[in-house]
C-alpha positions in Angstrom: 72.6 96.3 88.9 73.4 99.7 87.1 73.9 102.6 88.9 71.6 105.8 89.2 72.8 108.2 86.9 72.5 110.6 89.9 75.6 109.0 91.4 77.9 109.1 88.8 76.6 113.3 88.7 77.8 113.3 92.6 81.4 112.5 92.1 81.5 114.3 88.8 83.4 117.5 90.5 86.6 118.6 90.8 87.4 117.8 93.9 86.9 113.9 93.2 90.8 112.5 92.1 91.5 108.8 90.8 94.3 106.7 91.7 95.2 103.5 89.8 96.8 100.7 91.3 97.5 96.7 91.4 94.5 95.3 93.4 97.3 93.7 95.7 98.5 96.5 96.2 95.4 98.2 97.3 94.6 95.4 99.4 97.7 94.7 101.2 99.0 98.1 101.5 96.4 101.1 100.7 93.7 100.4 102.1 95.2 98.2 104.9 97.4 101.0 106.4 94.8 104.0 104.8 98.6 106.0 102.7 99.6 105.9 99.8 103.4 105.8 99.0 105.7 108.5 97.4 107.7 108.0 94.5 110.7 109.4 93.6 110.5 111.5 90.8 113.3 111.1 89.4 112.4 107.1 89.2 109.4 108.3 86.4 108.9 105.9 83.8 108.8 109.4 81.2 112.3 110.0 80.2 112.3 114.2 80.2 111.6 113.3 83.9 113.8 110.7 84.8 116.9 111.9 83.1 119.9 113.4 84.6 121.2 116.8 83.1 124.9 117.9 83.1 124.8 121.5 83.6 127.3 124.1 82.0 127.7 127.6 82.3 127.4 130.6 79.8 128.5 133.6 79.2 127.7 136.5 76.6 128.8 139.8 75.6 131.6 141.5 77.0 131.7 138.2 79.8 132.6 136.0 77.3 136.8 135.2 77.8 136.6 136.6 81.3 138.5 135.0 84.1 136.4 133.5 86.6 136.8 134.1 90.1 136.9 132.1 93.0 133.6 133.7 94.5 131.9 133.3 91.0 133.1 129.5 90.7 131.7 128.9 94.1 128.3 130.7 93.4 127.8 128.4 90.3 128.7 125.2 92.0 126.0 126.1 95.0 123.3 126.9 92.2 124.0 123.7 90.2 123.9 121.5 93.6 120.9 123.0 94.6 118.8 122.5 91.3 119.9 119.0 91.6 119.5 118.6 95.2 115.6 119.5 94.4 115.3 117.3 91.4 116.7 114.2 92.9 115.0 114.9 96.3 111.0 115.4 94.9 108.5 112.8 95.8 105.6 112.2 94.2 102.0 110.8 93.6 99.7 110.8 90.5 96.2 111.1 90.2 93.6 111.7 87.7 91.3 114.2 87.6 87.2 114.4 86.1 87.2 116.7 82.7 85.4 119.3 84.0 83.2 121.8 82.0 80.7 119.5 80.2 76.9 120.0 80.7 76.6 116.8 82.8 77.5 118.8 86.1 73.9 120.4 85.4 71.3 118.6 88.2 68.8 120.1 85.5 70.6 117.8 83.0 68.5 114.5 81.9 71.2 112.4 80.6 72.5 109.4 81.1 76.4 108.1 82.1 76.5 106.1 78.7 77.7 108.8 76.1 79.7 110.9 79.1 81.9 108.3 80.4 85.6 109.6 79.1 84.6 112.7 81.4 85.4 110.9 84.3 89.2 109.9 85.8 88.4 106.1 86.4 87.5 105.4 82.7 90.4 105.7 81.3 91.5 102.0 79.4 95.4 103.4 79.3 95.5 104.1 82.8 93.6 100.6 83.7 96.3 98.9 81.2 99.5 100.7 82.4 98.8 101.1 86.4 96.0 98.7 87.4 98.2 96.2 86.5 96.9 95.4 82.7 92.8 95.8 83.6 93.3 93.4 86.6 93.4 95.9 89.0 91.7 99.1 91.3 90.9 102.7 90.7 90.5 104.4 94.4 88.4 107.7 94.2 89.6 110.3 97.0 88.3 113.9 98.0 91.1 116.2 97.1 90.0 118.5 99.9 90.0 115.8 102.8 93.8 114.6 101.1 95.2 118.0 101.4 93.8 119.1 105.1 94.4 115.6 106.6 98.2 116.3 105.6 98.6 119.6 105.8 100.2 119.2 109.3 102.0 117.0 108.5 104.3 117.5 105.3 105.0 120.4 103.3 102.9 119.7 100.4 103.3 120.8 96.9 100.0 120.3 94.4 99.1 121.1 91.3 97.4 120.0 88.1 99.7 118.5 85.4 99.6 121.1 82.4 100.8 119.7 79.1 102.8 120.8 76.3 105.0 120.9 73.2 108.7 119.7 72.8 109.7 123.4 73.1 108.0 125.2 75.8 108.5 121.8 77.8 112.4 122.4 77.4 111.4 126.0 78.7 109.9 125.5 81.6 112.9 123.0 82.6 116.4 124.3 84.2 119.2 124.1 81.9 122.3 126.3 82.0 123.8 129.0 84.6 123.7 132.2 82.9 127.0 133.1 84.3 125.9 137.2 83.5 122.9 136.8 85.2 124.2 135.5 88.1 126.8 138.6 87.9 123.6 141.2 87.7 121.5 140.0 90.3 123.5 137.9 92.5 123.5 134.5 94.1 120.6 135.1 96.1 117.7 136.6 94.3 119.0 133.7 91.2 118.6 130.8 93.6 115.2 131.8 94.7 114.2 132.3 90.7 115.7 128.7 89.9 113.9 127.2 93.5 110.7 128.1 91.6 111.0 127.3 88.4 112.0 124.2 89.5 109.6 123.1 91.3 107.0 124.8 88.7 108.8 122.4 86.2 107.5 118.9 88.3 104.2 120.2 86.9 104.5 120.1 83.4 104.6 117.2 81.0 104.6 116.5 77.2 100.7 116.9 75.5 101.4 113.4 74.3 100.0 112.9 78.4 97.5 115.1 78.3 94.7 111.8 78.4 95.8 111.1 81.6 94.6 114.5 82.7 97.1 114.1 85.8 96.9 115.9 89.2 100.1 115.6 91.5 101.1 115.6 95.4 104.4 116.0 96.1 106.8 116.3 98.9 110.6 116.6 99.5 112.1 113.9 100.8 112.5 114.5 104.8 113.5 111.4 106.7 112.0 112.9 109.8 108.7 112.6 107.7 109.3 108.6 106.7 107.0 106.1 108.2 108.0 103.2 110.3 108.2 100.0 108.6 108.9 96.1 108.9 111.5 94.7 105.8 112.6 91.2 106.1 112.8 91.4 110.0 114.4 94.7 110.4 112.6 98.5 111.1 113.4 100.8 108.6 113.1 104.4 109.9 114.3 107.0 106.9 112.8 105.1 103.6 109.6 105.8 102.8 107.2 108.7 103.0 103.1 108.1 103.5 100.6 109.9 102.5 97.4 110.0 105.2 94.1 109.0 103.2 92.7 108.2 106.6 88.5 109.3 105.8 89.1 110.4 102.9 88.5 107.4 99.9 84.9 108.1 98.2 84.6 105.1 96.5 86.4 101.6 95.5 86.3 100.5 91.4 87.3 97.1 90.8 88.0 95.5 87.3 85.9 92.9 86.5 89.1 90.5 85.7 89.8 90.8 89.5 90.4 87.3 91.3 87.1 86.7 93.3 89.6 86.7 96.6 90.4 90.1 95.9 87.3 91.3 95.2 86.2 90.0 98.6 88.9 91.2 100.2 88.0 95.1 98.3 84.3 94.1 99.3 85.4 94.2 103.1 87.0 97.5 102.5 84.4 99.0 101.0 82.1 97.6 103.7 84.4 98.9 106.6 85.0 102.2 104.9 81.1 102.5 103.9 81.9 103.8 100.5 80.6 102.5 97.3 82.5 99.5 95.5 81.9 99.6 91.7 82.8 96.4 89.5 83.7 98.0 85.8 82.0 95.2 83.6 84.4 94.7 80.4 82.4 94.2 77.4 83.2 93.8 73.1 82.4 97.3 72.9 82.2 99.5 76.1 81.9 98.6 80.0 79.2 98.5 82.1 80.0 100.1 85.5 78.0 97.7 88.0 77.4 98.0 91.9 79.5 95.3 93.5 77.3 95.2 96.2 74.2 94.7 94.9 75.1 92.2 92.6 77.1 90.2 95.2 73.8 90.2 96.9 71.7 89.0 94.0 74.3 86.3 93.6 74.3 84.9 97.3 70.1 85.3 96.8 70.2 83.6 93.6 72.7 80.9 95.6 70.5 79.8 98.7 67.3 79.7 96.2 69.5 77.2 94.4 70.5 75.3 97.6 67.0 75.4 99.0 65.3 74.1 95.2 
């Protein structure tokens, strides 16, 4: 039950983005409610973006000895605050993306998917192992462009593709200190603006020891007004949680192989109810063999009544 090479040359764009996930998850939550949850960012598993800085101020030149003022205390304390405010208050979700650029997007192309498989997002082994809860697990497929104008109205997105780099120019793009004569030349104003950007530019960059995952992000800041309504342990939470809306816009279901044969019925459903593909990734001793879960479960239940019948 292999799939047509002409498929896999379909969703090899970039507007095709992979999410990893526990199959329970998928099941009970995802696919069940069609939104994917939020995370805090600060709540990262990566260290550089989970850790808490303790800001100083400097000064140089002629600045340096100078009493402070009041006003010039006060400007400091709002810049810190509001560096922080946005750093604890980003929400996020991760996706990977297709590496773009290879001569497989050509419909002239005759090739085959075996040999160009680590160009797509839901071949990655890491990302199965860390996030699809050790190979047992889901990689959803989504159009980027149907995420993004189904939300639009509704949040105040910010998106962007994960760029990666060294130790140095990672520490770069990150806020660190006041400069306490900067501040002094162009003023409160025009510097919290300048740190607003750079730091939200910074929830964009990671170390290049990431760059397999070849990561896009959506991201939000936490509003309560923008939480979803749920049910926890006979109570209605109201201010907790914020949703993405994937409502129409899920292009196809992978399933490990490993799966429980009640989940992949229960991911069989979905993909039924949502008319999208549902792929089964085949682990083997020395690749995979991405298999149509439909077909085969067909061939199965064929192969089963000729067995009944016999």
């Amino acid at each position: 039950m292999m799939i047509d090479v002409d498929y896999f040359k379909s969703i090899y764009n970039s507007d095709i983005i992979y999410h990893y996930t526990k199959a329970s998850t998928a099941i009970d939550y995802i696919l069940h409610n069609n939104q994917l949850k939020f995370n805090q960012y600060k709540k990262s598993n990566d260290p550089i973006e989970s850790s808490y800085v303790s800001r100083s101020t400097y000064f140089y030149g002629s600045e340096v000895g100078k009493p402070i003022s009041g006003k010039t205390q006060k400007d400091i304390t709002e810049l810190k605050d509001h560096v922080r405010y946005l750093e604890n208050n980003f929400y996020q979700i991760c996706f990977c993306k297709n590496h773009m650029g290879d001569i497989f997007a050509n419909k002239n192309c005759i090739c085959d998917f075996k040999g160009h498989e680590e160009l797509f997002g839901f071949t990655k082994l890491r990302m199965w192992d860390q996030y699809a809860d050790n190979f047992l697990g889901v990689c959803i497929a989504f159009s980027k462009e149907r995420v993004l104008s189904t939300n639009k109205s509704k949040l105040n997105l910010l998106d962007d593709d994960v760029n990666y780099c060294k130790f140095r120019e990672l520490s770069e793009k990150k806020v660190n200190d006041i400069s306490g004569n900067y501040l002094a030349n162009v003023g409160k104003d025009i510097y919290k603006n300048e740190l607003d950007e750079k730091v939200k530019q910074s929830f964009f960059y990671k170390h290049q020891d990431y760059s397999g995952e070849n990561e896009y992000r959506i991201g939000a800041f936490f509003d309560k007004n923008n939480c979803t309504l749920e049910h926890q342990k006979g109570e209605l939470i109201f201010d907790k949680t914020m949703m993405l809306d994937i409502s129409n816009c899920i292009e196809a279901i992978f399933m490990s192989s490993y799966a429980n044969e009640k989940q992949k019925s229960e991911l069989f459903e979905y993909a039924e109810m949502l008319n999208v593909p549902i792929i089964e990734m085949n682990w083997k001793h020395d690749s995979f063999e991405p298999r149509d879960y439909k077909r085969w479960k067909a061939l199965l239940e064929s192969i089963y009544k000729s067995h009944q019948i016999s």
